[in-house]
Kinemage of the C-alpha trace (Angstrom):
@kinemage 1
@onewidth
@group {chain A} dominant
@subgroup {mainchain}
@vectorlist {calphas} color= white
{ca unk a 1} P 127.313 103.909 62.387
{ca unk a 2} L 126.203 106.216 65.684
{ca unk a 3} L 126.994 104.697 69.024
{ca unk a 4} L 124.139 103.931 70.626
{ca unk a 5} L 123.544 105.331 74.071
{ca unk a 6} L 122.511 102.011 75.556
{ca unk a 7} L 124.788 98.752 75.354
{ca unk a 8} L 122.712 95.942 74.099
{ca unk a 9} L 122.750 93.740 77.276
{ca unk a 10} L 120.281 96.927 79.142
{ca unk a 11} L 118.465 97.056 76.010
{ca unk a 12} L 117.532 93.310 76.628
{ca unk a 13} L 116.979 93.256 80.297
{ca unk a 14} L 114.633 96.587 79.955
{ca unk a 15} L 112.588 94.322 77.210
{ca unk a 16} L 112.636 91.314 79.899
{ca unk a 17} L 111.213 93.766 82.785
{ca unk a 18} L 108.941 94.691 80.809
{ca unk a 19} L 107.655 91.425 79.784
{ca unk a 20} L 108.010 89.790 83.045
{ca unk a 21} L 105.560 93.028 84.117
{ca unk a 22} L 102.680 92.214 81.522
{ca unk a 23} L 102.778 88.815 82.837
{ca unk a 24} L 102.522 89.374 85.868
{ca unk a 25} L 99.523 92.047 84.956
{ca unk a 26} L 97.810 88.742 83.086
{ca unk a 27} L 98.534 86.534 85.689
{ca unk a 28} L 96.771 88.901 88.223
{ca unk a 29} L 93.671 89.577 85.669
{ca unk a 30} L 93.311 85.240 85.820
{ca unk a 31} L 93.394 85.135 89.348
{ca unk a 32} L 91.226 87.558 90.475
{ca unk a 33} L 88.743 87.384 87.605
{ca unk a 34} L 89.026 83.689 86.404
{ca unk a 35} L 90.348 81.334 89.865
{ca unk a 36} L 87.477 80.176 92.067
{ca unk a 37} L 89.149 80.551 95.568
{ca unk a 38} L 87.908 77.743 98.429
{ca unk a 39} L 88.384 80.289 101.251
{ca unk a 40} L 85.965 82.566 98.894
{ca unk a 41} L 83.526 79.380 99.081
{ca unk a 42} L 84.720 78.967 95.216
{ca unk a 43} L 84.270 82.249 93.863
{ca unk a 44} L 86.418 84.579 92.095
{ca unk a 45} L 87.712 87.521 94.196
{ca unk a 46} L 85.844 89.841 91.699
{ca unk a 47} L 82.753 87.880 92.502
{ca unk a 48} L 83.429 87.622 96.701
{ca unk a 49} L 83.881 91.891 96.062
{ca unk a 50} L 81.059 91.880 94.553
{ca unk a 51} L 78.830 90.307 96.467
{ca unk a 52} L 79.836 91.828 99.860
{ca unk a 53} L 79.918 95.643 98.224
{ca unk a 54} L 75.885 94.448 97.136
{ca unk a 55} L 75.495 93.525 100.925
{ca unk a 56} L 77.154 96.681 102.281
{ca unk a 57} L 75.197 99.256 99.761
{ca unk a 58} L 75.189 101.493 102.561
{ca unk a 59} L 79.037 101.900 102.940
{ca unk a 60} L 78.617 103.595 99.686
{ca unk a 61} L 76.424 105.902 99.520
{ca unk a 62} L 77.763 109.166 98.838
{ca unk a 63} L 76.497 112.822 100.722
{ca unk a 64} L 75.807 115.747 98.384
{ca unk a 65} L 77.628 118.422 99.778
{ca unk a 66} L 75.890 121.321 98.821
{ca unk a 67} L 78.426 124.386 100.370
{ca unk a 68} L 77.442 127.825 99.349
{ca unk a 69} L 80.093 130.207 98.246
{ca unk a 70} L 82.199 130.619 95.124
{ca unk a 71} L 84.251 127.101 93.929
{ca unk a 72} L 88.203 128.698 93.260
């Protein structure tokens, strides 16, 4: 039998970190797409985003640059 080159005790904490990460992934998914915040006057932060990027269109509209000259 080969030696492996990890002992089993990192093997396990490497498979905890890595859990505890996706949960914490999930648990930020629910709260800013499924959690009505009162401060947000019970909206989701996706939806408060939302709405103020729909009442600040003009923060984003984007120049054409048109520069002449080669692109390198």
């Amino acid at each position: 039998m080969r030696k492996s080159r990890y002992s089993e005790h990192q093997i396990v904490s490497a498979l905890k970190r890595a859990e505890e990460g996706m949960a914490l992934k999930r648990y930020c998914h629910l709260y800013n797409h499924h959690i009505p915040q009162r401060a947000l006057h019970h909206r989701t932060p996706i939806q408060a985003l939302n709405g103020w990027q729909q009442s600040h269109l003009h923060l984003f509209v984007r120049e054409e640059r048109n520069h002449p000259g080669r692109d390198t």
